[in-house]
N, C-alpha and C positions, 0 to 999 in steps of 0.2 A: 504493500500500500504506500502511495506517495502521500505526503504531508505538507500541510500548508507548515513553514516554517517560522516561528514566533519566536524572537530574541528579546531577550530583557536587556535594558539599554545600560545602567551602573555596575559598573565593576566585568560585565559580560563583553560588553561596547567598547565603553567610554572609560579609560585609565585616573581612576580616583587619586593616582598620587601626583597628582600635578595639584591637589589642594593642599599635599605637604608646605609648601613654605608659607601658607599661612599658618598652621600647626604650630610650625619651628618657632614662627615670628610670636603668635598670641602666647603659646603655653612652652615654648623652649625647648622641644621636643617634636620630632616629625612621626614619630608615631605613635603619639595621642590622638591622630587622625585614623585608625584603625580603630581605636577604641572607642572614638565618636560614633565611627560608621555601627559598631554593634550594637552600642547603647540605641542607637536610631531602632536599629530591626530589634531590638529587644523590646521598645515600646511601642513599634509598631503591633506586634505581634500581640502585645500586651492590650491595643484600640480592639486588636481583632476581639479576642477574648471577652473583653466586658463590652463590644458591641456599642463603642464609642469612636465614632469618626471623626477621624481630623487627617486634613491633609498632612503628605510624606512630608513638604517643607518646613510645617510648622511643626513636626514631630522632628524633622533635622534641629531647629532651632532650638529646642525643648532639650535635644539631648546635649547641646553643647552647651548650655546652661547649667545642665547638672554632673557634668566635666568637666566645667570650669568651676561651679561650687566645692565638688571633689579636689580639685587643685588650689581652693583661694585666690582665683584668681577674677579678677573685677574686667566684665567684656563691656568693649564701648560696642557706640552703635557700628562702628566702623569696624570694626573685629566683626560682628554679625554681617555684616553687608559684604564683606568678602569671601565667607563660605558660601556667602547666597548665591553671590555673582560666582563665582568659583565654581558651582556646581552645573552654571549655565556654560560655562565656558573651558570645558573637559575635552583632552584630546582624545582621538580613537589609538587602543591599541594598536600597535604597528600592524598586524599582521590581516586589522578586521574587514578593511574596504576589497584588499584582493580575495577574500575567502568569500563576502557576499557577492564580489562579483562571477564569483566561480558558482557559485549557486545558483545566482539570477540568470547565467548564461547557460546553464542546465537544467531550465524551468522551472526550476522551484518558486512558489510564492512567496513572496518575505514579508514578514509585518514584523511591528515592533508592541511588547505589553509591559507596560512598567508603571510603578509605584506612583513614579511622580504625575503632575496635573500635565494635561494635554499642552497647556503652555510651555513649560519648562522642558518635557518632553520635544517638542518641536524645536524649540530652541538651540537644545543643546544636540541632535541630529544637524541641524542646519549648521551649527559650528562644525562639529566633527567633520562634515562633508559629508554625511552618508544619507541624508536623509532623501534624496533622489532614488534610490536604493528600496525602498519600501513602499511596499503598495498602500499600507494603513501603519497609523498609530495610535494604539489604543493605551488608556491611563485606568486605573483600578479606578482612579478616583470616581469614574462616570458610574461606576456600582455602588457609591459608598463603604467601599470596605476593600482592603488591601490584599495584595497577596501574602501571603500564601493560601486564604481565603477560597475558596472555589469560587465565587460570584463574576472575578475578573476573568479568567479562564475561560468562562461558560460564555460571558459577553464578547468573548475573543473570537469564541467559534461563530455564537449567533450569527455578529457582521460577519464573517465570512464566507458564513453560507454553507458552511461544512459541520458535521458530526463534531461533539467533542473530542470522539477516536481518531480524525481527520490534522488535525492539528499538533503539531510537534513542539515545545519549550526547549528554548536551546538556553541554558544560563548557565552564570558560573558560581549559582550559591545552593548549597543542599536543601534549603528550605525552601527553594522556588520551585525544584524539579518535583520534591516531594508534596508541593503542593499540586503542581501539574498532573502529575500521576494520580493523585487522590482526584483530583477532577475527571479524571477521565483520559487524560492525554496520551500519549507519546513524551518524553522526556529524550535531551541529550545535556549531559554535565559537562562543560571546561573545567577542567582541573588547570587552573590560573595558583601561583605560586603559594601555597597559603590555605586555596581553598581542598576539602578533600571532604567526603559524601557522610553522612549522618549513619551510619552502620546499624542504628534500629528502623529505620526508614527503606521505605521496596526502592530500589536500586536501578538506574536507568538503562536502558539496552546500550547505548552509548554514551563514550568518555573519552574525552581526550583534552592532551594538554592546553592548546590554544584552537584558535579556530580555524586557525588554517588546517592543523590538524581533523578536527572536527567534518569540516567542509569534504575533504577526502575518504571521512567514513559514511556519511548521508548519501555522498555519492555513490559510493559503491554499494553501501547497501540496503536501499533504493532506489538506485539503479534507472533510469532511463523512462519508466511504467508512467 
């Protein structure tokens, strides 16, 4: 079966460490920007749970706030307006334009589903360059409830047009795939340096290190159909 193929756009995409030198600069440290990033999906996950919505940004901001309480450290308004902007203006990993274009030129459909609002989303594709690349971009936000969620997923297939079985999550975070697969999907994992899969969680049919790598497993097995 071929797969409409859906990429989540942070950290799968888009190279989160080009937010390090604000890190370095606000809190003295470039990776208290890892720790930002989890505290975010930890209180994301946490809206999920008590079924309180609030957008990925303002759940960004909330969690740098209580990393910087953890650290004593006093954020101006300009310290917050640089992660904001920062997050609009992320480079693509090196390897992601030539792998989606290896895909788009062997028919694969490509969309993008991600956390953040359809604004931010758009944005930070049309920085990257890639957003010409994607037939749709879809934001949880328009469900009110985040991934790992099933609601986003399910609205991913909807516009589609396809089956939830029909559609494939390409990401590079354990809780995305696992949430895709609880939905109903197709899963493929990036094992990006750092990330490696939830071992009590169902396990995706494919994994690979980057996406280039990745791109050469969809192909093949997938195949041409």
């Amino acid at each position: 079966m071929r797969h409409v193929l859906v990429f989540d756009v942070n950290e799968t995409l888009l190279d989160l460490k080009a937010l390090d030198v604000h890190f370095e600069r606000i809190f003295g440290d470039a990776g208290t920007r890892q720790l930002w990033f989890s505290q975010l999906i930890q209180s994301a996950l946490v809206s999920i749970v008590t079924n309180h919505y609030v957008t990925f940004g303002a759940i960004g901001m909330a969690a740098l706030d209580m990393l910087a309480e953890r650290r004593n450290i006093t954020l101006s308004d300009a310290d917050r307006q640089s992660i904001r902007a920062g997050m609009v203006h992320l480079p693509a990993h090196s390897e992601v334009r030539s792998a989606l274009e290896r895909l788009q030129g062997a028919g694969f459909r490509l969309s993008a589903l991600t956390n953040s609002t359809t604004e931010v989303a758009e944005a930070q594709l049309i920085y990257a360059g890639l957003r010409e690349l994607f037939e749709f971009v879809f934001s949880a936000d328009t469900t009110q409830r985040l991934k790992p969620a099933p609601e986003p997923y399910r609205m991913t297939a909807e516009r589609l047009g396809v089956p939830i079985q029909g559609i494939r999550l390409v990401a590079a975070h354990s809780w995305d795939v696992a949430g895709a697969l609880n939905a109903g999907c197709a899963a493929a994992f990036v094992a990006r340096p750092g990330m490696v899969l939830d071992p009590l969680t169902i396990k995706p049919d494919l994994v690979a290190a980057n996406l280039d790598n990745m791109a050469d497993l969809i192909i093949q097995f997938e195949g041409m159909n």
